[in-house]
N, C-alpha and C positions, 0 to 999 in steps of 0.2 A: 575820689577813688583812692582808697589804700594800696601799698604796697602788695604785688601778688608775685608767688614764689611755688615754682614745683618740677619737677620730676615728667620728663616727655621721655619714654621710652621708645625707642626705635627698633619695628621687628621685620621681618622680610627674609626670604630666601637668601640665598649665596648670589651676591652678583647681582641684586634688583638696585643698588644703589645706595644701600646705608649710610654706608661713611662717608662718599662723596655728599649725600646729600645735609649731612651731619656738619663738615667741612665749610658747605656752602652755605647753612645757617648760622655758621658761629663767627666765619670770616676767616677761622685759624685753621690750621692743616694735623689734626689732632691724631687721625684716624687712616690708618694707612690705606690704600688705596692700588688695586692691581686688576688684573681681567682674569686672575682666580679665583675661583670658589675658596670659601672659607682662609678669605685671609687677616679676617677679623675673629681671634680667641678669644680675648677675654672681654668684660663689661666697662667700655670704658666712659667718662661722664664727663663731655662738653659744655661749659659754664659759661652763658650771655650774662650780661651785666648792663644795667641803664639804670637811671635814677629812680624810676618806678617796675622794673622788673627785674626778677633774677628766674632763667629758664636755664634748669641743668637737662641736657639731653644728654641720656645715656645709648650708646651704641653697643649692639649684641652681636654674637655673630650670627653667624645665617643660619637656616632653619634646618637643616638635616635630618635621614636616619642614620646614627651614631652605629658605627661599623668597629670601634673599638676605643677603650677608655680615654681616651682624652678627649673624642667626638661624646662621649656623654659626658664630663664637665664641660665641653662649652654648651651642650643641652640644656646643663642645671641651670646657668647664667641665666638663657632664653627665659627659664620657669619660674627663676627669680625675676626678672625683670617683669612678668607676669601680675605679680604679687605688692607694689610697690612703685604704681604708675599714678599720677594726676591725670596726665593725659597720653594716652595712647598713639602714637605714630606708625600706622603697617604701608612700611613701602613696596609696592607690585609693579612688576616688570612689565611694560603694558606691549613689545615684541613678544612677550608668552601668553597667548590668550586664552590659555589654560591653568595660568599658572595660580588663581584665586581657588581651582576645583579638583587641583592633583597637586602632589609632590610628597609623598607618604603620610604616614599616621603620625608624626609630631607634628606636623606643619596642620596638617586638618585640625589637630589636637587644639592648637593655635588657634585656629580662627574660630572653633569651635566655643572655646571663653573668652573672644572680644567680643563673638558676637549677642554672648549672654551678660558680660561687663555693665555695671550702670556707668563706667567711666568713661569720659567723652572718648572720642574712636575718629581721629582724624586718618584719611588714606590718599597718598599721595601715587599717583600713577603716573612713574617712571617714563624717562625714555621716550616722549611724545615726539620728540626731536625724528624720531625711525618712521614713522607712521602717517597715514592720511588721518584727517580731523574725521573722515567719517569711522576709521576704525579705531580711534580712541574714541567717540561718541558711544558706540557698538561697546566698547568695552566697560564706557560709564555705565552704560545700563545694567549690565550684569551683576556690576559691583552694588549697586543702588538698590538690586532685587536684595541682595546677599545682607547689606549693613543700612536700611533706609534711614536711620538717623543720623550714620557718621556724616561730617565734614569729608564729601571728597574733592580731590581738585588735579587736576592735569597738570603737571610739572616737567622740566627736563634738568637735572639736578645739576647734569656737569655744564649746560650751558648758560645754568640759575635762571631759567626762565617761567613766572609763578613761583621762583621763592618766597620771594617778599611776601605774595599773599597769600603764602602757607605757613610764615613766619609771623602774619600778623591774627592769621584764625587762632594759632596753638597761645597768643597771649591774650586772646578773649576768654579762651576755655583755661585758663589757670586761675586759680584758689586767692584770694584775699590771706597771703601768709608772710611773714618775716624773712629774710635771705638764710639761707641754711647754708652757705658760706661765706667767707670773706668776699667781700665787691674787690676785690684786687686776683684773684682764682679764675683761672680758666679752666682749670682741671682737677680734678682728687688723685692726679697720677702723678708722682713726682719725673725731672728730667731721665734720671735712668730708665724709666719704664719707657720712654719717646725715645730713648738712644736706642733701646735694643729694641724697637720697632720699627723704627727707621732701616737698624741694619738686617733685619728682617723682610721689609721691603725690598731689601736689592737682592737677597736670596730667592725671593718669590722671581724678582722681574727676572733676574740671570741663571738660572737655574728649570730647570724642566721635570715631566715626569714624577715621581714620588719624591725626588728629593726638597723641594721647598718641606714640604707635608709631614716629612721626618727629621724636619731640624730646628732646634732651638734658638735662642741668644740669652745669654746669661752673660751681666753685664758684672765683674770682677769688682772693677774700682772704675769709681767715678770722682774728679781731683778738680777742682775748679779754680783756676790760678788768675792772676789780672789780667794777663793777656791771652791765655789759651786754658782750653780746657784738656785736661789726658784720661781717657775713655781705654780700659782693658776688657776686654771684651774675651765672649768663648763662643763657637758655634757648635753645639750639639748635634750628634747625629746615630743611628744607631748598628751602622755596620763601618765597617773599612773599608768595601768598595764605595760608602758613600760619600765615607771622608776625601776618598781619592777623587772624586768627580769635583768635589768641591774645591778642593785648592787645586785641580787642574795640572796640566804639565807645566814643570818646571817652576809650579806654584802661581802662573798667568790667572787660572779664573780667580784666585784667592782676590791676589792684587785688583782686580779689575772690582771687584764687589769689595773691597774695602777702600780702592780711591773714590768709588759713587756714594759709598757712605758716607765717608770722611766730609766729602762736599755738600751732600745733604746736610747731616747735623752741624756744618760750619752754618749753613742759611738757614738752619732752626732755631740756633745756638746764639746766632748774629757775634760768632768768634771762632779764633780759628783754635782747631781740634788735632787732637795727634790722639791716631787711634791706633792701638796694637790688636789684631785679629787672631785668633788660632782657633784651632778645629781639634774638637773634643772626642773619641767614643762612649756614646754611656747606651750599651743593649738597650732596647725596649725599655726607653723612657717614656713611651707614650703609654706606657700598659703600668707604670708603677703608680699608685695612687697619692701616695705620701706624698713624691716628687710632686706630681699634677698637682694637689692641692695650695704647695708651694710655688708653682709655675702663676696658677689660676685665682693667686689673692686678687 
């Protein structure tokens, strides 16, 4: 057997398990992770490595109706990731036993050209951990009406249970092809882009209400010295009341979501970090499209 090499794209609603389950096949902590919807924006591409495989999984964000400009670039992503699959990955929430037959017209849209796809169509059904064997059995069935050639298989992604044998189907269904990166790559995202996602993650966890949803990280200077690394960082937001929620009184939330940072990317980083945080106003950045475009490479 040759060398085989490709592209697993990962699609799924908001919150079915993407990136944990992304995390869970690669080993590394790539893709941030939270109990919000859409806390994965851009396309990002997890890179396995073995002597006879290289599987880049790309992770998208969740499946949405885009309710204003930025919610429609992480759409394009979706539509891209669409267009540029070996094999196909659709993770479903198997606690929403509807969630294969509702969730608006992008998501229908979705399933709509995997299910006409000649590209393999692996489905991994979340979440079995919540549920009786007979109401995931009830849900196989549905799904097996719905895609009777995919590879489906019952998995519980945060406790990696069936990973493994949903990690060894998606390298039966990959291409006889060459590594399409470096065997030393875990990722096509440099460290900066994991810094300000990280400290995005502690915005999501600490934070409530719209403000996760309306704030950025834009990552200044990144300095990587022998013993420490020095990360300046900016948090985008698009009013003054939001800035004020965000660094809190007497500046306490500020601190508290840049010492959870700080800690994080010291155990990402495997070094210690000195991070400076500030809080930005920039009006309706989620509505500028030049900005997004530059957000959304």
């Amino acid at each position: 057997m040759g060398h085989k090499a490709g592209y697993v794209n990962i699609l799924g609603k908001p919150n079915a398990g993407k990136s944990t389950l992304m995390n869970a096949l690669l080993g590394e902590r790539l893709s941030i992770v939270t109990s919000k919807a859409q806390t994965t924006r851009h396309r990002i591409l997890g890179i396995y490595n073995d002597e006879n495989h290289q599987v880049i999984f790309s992770d998208s964000p969740g499946i949405i109706e885009p309710a204003y400009k930025l919610q429609e670039k992480m759409m394009d992503l979706v539509q891209e990731s669409l267009s540029d699959a070996d094999v196909f990955l659709l993770v479903l929430d198997a606690t929403d036993p509807d969630s294969i037959t509702q969730g608006g017209d992008t998501f229908l849209s979705v399933i709509n050209q995997l299910q006409k796809t000649n590209i393999p169509v692996v489905i991994a059904i979340n979440k079995i951990d919540n549920l009786s064997q007979d109401a995931v059995q009830i849900f196989g069935k549905k799904i097996r009406i719905l895609f009777p050639k995919a590879e489906i298989l019952a998995i519980s992604a945060l406790h990696q249970f069936n990973t493994y044998e949903l990690f060894q189907t998606i390298l039966k269904l990959l291409p006889e092809h060459p590594p399409y990166f470096d065997k030393e790559d875990i990722s096509n995202r440099h460290l900066r882009f994991f810094a300000s996602e990280i400290i995005r993650e502690k915005i999501l966890e600490n934070y409530s209400q719209e403000i996760p949803y309306s704030s950025h990280v834009a990552i200044l200077s990144f300095k990587e010295e022998v013993n420490i690394t020095r990360i300046d960082a900016e948090i985008w937001v698009e009013k003054e009341s939001q800035k004020a929620i965000i660094i809190g009184k007497n500046g306490k939330a500020l601190k508290k979501t840049g010492t959870e940072a700080r800690l994080a990317l010291e155990k990402f980083l495997n070094q210690k970090v000195y991070l400076s945080l500030n809080v930005k106003v920039k009006p309706e950045w989620r509505k500028n499209e030049s900005l997004l475009n530059k957000i959304l490479l």
